[in-house]
N, C-alpha and C positions, 0 to 999 in steps of 0.2 A: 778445147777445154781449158778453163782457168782457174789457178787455185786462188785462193785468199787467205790471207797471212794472217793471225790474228796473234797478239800478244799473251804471253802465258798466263793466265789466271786473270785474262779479261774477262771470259765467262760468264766467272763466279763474284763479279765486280756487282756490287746492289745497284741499285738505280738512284741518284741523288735525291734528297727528300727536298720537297718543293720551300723556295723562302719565303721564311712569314714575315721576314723584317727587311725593308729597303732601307727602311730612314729610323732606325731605330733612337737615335736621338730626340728628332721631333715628336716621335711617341713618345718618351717621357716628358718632354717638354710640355707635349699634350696636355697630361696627367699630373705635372706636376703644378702648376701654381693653383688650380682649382682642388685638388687635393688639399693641397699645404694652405688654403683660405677655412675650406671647409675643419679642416684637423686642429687648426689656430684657435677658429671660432668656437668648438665645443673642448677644447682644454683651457679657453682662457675665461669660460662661464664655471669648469670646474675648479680650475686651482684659483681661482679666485682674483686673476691679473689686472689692473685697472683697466678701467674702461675706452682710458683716451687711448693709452697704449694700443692695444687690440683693435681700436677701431682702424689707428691708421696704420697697425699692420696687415689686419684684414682687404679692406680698401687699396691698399701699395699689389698686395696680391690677386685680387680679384681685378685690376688693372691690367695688371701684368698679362691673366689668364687672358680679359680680353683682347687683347694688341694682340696676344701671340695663334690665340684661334684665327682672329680675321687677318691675320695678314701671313701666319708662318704656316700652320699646321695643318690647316683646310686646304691651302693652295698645291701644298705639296702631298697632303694623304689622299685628298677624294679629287686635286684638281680643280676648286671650286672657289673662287671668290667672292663677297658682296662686297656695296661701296655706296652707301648714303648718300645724295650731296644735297647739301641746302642751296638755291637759288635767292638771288635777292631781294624778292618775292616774299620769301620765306616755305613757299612750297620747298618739297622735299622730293629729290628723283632717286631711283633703284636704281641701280646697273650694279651689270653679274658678270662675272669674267668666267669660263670653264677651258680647260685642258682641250689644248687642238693634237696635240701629240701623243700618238696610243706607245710610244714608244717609253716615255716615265710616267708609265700608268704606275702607280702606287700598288702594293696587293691585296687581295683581299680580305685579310685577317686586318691588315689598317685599315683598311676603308669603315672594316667593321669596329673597330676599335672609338674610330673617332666619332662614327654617328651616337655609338653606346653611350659612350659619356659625353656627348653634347646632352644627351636626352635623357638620360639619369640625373646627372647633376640638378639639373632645373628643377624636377622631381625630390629631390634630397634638400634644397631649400624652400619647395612649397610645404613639408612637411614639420621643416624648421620652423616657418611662419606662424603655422596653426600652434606649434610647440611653444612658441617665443608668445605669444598672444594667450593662450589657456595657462602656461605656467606664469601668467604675468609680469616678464621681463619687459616690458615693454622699453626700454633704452635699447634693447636689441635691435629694437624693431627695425632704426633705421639702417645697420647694417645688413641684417637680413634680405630687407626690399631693397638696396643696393644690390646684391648676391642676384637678384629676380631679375630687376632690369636688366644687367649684361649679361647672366647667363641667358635671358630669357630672349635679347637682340639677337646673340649669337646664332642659338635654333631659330628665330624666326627668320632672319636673313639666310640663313644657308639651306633651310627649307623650301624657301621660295627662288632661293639662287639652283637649287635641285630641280624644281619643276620647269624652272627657265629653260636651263641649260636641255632639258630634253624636248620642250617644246621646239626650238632653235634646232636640234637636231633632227626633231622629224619633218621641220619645213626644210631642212636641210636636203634628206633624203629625197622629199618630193620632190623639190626643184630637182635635185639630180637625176632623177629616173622619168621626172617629164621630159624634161631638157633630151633625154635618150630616146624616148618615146618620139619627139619630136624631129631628132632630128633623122632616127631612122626613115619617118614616116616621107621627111623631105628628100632622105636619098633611095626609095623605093616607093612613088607616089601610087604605083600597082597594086599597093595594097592595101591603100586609104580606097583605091576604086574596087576593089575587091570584096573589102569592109561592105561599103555602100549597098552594092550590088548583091548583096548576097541573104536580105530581108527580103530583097524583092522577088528574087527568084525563089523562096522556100515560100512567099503570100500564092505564087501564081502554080 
């Protein structure tokens, strides 16, 4: 018989609550330049700030947001890369990087963070658009469709960098459970003849 020791008022110890932030920095970082473009842009149509100004602090920020989606915050929240390249050609090639390591998987509350506002924001500037065009600002415009295009690269590359990275995974899987399949089959050929044989005995 063996006893177990247990420390006094381990007990009554609660259980850790799960983390919702690994990299709580790059969620803000996330959040912050496309925030701070969007908050720019509709205080600098209210208080009246000139137009060059605005544009190129707008612009400086919406930059920012881009660089820091494709190359900081995606890589490290969801794991997920894209990467444009122009050929000299001029065609254009994809390639998508994804997370081989489940060990800095990111959590889920980030994961959910960063697709949120990838796909809000872009939503928040198509509605600008229609705003900027019916209330007839039209000098806005070209900041606005600046705002479309890079938010709009962002989701479409890390959309299609999404469906990659799983497609890739499940040829992934098959190759590997063939590869098993296969080579069980080559060190137990008894029952690739087993297989065979075993239609033909239930036809007769």
């Amino acid at each position: 018989m063996e006893d177990t020791v247990l420390d006094f008022g381990e007990e009554d110890t609660p259980p850790k609550p799960p983390v919702k932030y690994k990299h709580p920095g790059v969620c803000i970082a996330h959040l912050f330049f496309r925030s701070a473009a969007l908050i720019t842009y509709l205080l600098c149509g209210i208080l009246g700030v000139g137009f060059v100004t605005s544009f190129i602090v707008i612009i400086l920020l919406l930059s920012a947001d881009f660089w820091c989606v494709k190359n900081v915050t995606g890589r490290l929240l969801v794991g997920l890369r894209w990467i444009n390249r122009i050929k000299e050609d001029g065609s254009s090639v994809w390639e998508y990087e994804s997370r081989k390591d489940p060990s800095r998987v990111a959590t889920a509350f980030e994961s959910r963070l960063f697709w949120i506002s990838l796909i809000v924001f872009p939503l928040i500037w198509v509605f600008m658009l229609f705003s900027t065009i019916f209330g007839l600002k039209l000098q806005w415009l070209a900041v606005v469709i600046v705002a479309l295009i890079l938010n709009g690269a962002n989701l479409f590359g890390y959309v299609r960098c999404k469906f990659s990275s799983g497609k890739e995974m499940g040829s992934a899987a098959s190759s590997y459970f063939g590869g098993k399949i296969f080579s069980t089959l080559r060190s137990n050929p008894d029952l690739l003849v087993a297989a065979a044989t075993t239609p033909a005995t239930a036809a007769s």
